[in-house]
N, C-alpha and C positions, 0 to 999 in steps of 0.2 A: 275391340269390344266396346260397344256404345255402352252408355249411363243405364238405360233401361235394361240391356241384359245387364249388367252386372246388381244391378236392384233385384231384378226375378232371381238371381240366381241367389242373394245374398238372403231375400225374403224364403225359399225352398229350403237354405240350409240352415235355418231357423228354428224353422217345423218341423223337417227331420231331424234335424240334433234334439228337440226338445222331445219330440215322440222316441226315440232311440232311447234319450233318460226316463223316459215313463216306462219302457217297453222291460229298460234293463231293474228297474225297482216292481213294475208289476209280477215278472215271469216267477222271480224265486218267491214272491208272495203268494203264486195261485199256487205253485211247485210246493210250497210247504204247508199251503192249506189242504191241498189234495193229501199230502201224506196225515195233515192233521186226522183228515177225515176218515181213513185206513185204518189210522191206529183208534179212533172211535168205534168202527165199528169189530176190530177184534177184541175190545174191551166189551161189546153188546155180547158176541159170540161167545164169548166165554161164560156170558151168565146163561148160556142154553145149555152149556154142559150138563145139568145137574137133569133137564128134561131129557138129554139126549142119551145119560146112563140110565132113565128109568126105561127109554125107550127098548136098548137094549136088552135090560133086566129083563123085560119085559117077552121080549121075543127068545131068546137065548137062557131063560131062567138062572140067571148064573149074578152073581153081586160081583163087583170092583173089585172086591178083597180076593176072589178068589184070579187064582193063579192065569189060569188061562181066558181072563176075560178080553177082549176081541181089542187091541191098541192099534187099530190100524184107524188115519185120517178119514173121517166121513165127509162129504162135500154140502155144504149149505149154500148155494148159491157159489159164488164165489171164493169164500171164504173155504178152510180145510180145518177142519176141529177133531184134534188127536186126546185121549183122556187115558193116561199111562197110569194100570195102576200099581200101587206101592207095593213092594219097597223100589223105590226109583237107582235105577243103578246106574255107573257112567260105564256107557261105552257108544260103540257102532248100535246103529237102528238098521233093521234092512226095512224096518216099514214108514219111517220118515229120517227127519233130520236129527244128528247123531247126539244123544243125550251127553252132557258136559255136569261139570261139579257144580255150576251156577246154577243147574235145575235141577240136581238132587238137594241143595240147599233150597231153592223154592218150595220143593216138595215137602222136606222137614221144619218150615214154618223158618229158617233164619236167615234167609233170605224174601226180599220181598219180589213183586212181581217185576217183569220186565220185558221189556222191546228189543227186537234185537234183529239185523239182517243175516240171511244165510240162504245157501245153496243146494238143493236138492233136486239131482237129476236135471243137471243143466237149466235149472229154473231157481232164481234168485225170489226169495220171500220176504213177505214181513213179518215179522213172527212175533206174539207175543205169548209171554208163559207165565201163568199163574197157578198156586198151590188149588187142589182140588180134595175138599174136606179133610177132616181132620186124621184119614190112614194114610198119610205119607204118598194120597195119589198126587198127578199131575195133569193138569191140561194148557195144551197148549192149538194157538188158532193162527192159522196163517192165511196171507192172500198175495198173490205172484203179484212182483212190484213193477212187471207189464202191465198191469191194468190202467194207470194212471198217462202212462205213454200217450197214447194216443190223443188222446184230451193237451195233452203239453205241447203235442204235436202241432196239431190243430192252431192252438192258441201261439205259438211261432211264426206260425206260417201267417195267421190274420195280423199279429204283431208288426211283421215286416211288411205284410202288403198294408197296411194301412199306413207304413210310415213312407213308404214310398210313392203310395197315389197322395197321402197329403202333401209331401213335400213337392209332388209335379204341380197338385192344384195349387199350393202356397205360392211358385213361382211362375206359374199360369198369370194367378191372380195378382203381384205384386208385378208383372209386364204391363196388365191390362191398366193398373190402376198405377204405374209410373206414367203413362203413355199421357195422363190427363192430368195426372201431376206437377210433370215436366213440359206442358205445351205454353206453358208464359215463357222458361226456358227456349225452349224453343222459337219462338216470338223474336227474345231479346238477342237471340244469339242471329238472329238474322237481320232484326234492325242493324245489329251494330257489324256487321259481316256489309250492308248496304252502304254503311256510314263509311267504312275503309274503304269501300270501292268507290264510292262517288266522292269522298270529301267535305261532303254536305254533312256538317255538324249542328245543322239547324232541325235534321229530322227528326219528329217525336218521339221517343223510347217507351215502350208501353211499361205501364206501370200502377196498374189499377186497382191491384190488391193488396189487403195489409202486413200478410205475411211476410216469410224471409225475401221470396221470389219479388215482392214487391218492396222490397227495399231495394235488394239490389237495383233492380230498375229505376230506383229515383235516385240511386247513390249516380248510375250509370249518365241517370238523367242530367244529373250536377255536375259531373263533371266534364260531358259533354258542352253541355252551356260556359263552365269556366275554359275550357280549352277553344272556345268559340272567339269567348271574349279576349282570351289570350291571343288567338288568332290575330283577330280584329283590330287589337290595340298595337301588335305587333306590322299588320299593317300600315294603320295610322301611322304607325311612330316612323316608318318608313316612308309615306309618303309626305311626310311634316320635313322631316330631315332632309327629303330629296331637296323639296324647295327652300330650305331655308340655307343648304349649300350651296343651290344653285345660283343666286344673286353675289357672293363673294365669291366665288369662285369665275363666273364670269368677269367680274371688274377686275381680278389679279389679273386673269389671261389676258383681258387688254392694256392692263399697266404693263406685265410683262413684254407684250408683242409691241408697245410704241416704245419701251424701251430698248426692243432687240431692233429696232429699226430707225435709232439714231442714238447711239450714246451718247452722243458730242450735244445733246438737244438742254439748252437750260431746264428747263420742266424734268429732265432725268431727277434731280434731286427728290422732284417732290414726287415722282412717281413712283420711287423706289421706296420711299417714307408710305406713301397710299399700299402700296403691295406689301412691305413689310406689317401695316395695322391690320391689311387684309386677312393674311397669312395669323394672327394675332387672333384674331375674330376665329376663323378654322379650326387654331387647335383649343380657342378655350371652347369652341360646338363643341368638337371631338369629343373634347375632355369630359364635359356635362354627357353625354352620352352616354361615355364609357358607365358614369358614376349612375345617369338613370339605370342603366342595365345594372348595374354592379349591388345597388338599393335596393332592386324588386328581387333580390334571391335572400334564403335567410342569411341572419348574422353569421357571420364564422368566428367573433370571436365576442362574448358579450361579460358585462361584468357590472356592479354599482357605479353608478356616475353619481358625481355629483353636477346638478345641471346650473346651478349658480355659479359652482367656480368656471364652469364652459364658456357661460356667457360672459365672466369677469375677462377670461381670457381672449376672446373673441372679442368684447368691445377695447379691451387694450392694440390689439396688432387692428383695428379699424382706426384708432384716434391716430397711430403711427402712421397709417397709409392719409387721410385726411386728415389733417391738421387743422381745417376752416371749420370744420363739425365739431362741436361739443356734442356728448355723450353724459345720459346721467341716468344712474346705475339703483335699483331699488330691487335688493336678491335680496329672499329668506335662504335659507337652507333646504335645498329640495334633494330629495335622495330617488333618483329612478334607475330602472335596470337596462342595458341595452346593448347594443355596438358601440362604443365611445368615440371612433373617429365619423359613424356614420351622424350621429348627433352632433358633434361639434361642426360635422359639413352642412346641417342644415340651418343650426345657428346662422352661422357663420354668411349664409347663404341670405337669412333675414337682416342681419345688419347689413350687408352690401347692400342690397335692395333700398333700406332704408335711407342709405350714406345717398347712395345713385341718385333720390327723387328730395333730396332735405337743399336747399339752396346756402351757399356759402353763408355760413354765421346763425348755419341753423341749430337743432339740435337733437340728437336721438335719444328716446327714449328706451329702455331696458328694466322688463319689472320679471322678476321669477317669483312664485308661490304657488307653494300647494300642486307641483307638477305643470302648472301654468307660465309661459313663456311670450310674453308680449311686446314687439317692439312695434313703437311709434315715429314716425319719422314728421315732419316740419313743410311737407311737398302740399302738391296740388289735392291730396286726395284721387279714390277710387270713386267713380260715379254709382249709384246703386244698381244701377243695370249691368257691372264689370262684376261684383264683388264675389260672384260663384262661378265667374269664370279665370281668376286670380291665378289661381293652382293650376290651369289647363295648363299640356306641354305646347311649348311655342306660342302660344296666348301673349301678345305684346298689342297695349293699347294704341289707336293711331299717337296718342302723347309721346308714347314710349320708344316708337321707330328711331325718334332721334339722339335715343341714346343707344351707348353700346349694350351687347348682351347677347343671347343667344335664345331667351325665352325659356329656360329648363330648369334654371335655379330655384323660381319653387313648386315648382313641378317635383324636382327634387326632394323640398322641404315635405311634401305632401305623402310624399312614397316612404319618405322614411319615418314620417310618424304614423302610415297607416301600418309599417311592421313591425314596429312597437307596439302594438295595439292602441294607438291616440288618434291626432284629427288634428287638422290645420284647417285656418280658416280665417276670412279677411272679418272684421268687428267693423261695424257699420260706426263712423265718426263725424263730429260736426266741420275739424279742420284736420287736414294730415293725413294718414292712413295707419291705421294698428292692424298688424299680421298676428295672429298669434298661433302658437304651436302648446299643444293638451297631453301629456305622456303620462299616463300611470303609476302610481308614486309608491314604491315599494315599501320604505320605509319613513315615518315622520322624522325627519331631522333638528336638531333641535342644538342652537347653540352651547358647547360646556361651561 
């Protein structure tokens, strides 16, 4: 069952449940206004009594008081008006309905008037009985409580037909008007049914309206474009990698094959020393790989760093690896939140960089504040035309070929502080080069 039936059918049952509750609160409303209306008018009819015994007097010369005056029901219309007169006794009527002690107390004034249903000759009434003057007579007026039937009937029957043709139009019309509702729906459900079949992640997603429909298709649209980009970079990154293993990986296989084709050859030493740095080169690509991939997923495990003791730590195991570099250290107290080993790999990642280009007896700089992490090194400098391509993966300047490296290190730096929510960036300098790396600072840190 598609979207659009199940809207018609949902919009139908709507309008019928809500006519069903009208139908169920109008019926005993008319139902008891009709009987209002019954007992209104046996209450009229009773005030004709008093014309209706002159009538008689009149024709039958005979008064109420006396004994044999005529108690049988006369017909008004509708209505049956009986005028018993006194002394009212209980028992069987053979000429209406059977006198009880509640209408001889009517009749004697101590009891008051009253409504009452009953049965006479297979015909159910409504009866109402009040005292008729002051000799202990009675009159009483009834009307068969068939009359009203048919009318209830009636109004039953329009009740249900009407909730039945509103509820087919309700869901007639909520088909017709999903049908326009749902055509961006529609749209988008075919753009993106296009997008899986062909792969083409560059097709437009329509999206033109402000509504819900029209969010979704720009959510759709976004993440299409990031899955694009995702794509795309994931390409790059493949086709970077191809060639940047492919050049060490060629010079092993031929250190390997001139070594498998004379071991006895003086030059063996040094070719197994070239294959050994080669093999060296490989796994620290590898490595850097792993960790660019391992950087663009979220943290797994995050927690307060403190980013000045990182870099205390990081320029200490740098001055043990190079000993001709001095290192000079100017850390506030910075408190940011993050992955702690992922930060300390990017650190870590700028002093190398820095050690790599600073000339023997040179010296690095290290300044932390305020979430800001800058190192400067003692080298040739970044040309201004290099300095926004610093952070590209595999980006190594023609200066830079001559040293080792793989091109990912800050490539790295750059990935893990855009998942931190910060920004790396090369600071344009007179002499040297200043990286610096921007993180978020959770809380002011402040010496005790």
């Amino acid at each position: 069952m598609n979207l659009r039936t199940r809207l018609a059918i949902a919009g139908g049952s709507v309008v019928a449940g809500a006519l069903v509750l009208v139908s169920a609160v109008l019926y005993p409303a008319v139902e008891a206004n009709l009987r209002g209306q019954i007992d209104s008018s046996l209450v009229v009819a009773v005030g004709q009594a008093p014309a209706v015994a002159m009538a008689i007097k009149a024709k039958y010369s005979m008064s109420i008081t006396q004994p044999d005056f005529p108690a049988v029901p006369l017909g008004i219309g509708n209505t049956q008006l009986q005028i018993v007169p006194g002394p009212v006794l209980i028992g069987p009527s053979t000429q209406f309905i059977d006198l009880t002690a509640r209408d001889v107390a009517v009749a004697n004034g101590t009891a008051t008037a009253y409504f009452h249903d009953a049965v006479y000759n297979g015909v159910g009434y409504r009866v109402y009985t009040a005292r008729f003057g002051a000799d202990g007579a009675l009159v009483r007026t009834a009307i068969p409580e068939s009359d009203p039937v048919p009318t209830l009937r009636q109004l039953a029957w329009l009740l249900a037909g009407s909730t039945v043709a509103a509820g087919l139009l309700a869901a007639l019309a909520s088909r017709l008007t999903a049908r326009r509702v749902l055509r961006p729906v529609g749209r988008l459900t075919e753009t993106v049914e296009l997008i899986r079949t062909t792969g083409d992640l560059t097709i437009p997603i329509p999206a033109d309206s402000r509504d819900e429909i029209g969010r979704l298709g720009s959510a759709f649209a976004a993440m299409t474009a990031a899955l694009d980009e995702s794509v795309g970079a994931q390409r790059r990154l493949v086709a970077d990698a191809s060639h940047e293993l492919r050049t060490p990986l060629t010079s092993l296989t031929v250190n390997l094959e001139l070594l498998a084709e004379n071991l006895a050859d003086a030059q063996a030493p040094l070719l197994a020393a070239e294959a050994l740095g080669q093999a060296g080169e490989l796994k620290t690509l590898v490595n850097d790989l792993v960790d660019l991939a391992r950087y663009g997923q979220p943290a797994f495990h995050t927690e307060d760093v403190r980013l000045d003791l990182v870099a205390e730590r990081v320029a200490a195991r740098a001055a043990r690896r190079a000993p001709k570099i001095g290192f000079e250290l100017t850390c506030a107290p910075t408190l940011v939140h993050g992955d702690p080993d992922a930060l300390e790999r990017a650190v870590a990642n700028l002093v190398d960089n820095a050690v790599k280009w600073s000339p023997s007896g040179g010296q690095v700089r290290i300044s932390v504040k305020e979430g800001t992490l800058d190192v400067a090194d003692a080298g040739p400098g970044i040309p201004d035309s290099d300095l926004e391509f610093v952070f590209d993966r595999f980006y190594r300047s023609p200066e830079a070929r001559a040293h080792p490296g793989s091109g990912l290190g800050l490539a790295i730096v750059r990935q893990v502080a855009e998942a931190h929510g910060g920004t790396a960036e090369a600071v344009p300098c007179q002499s040297g080069a200043i990286l610096r790396l921007v993180l978020p600072v959770c809380i002011e840190h402040a010496e005790p």
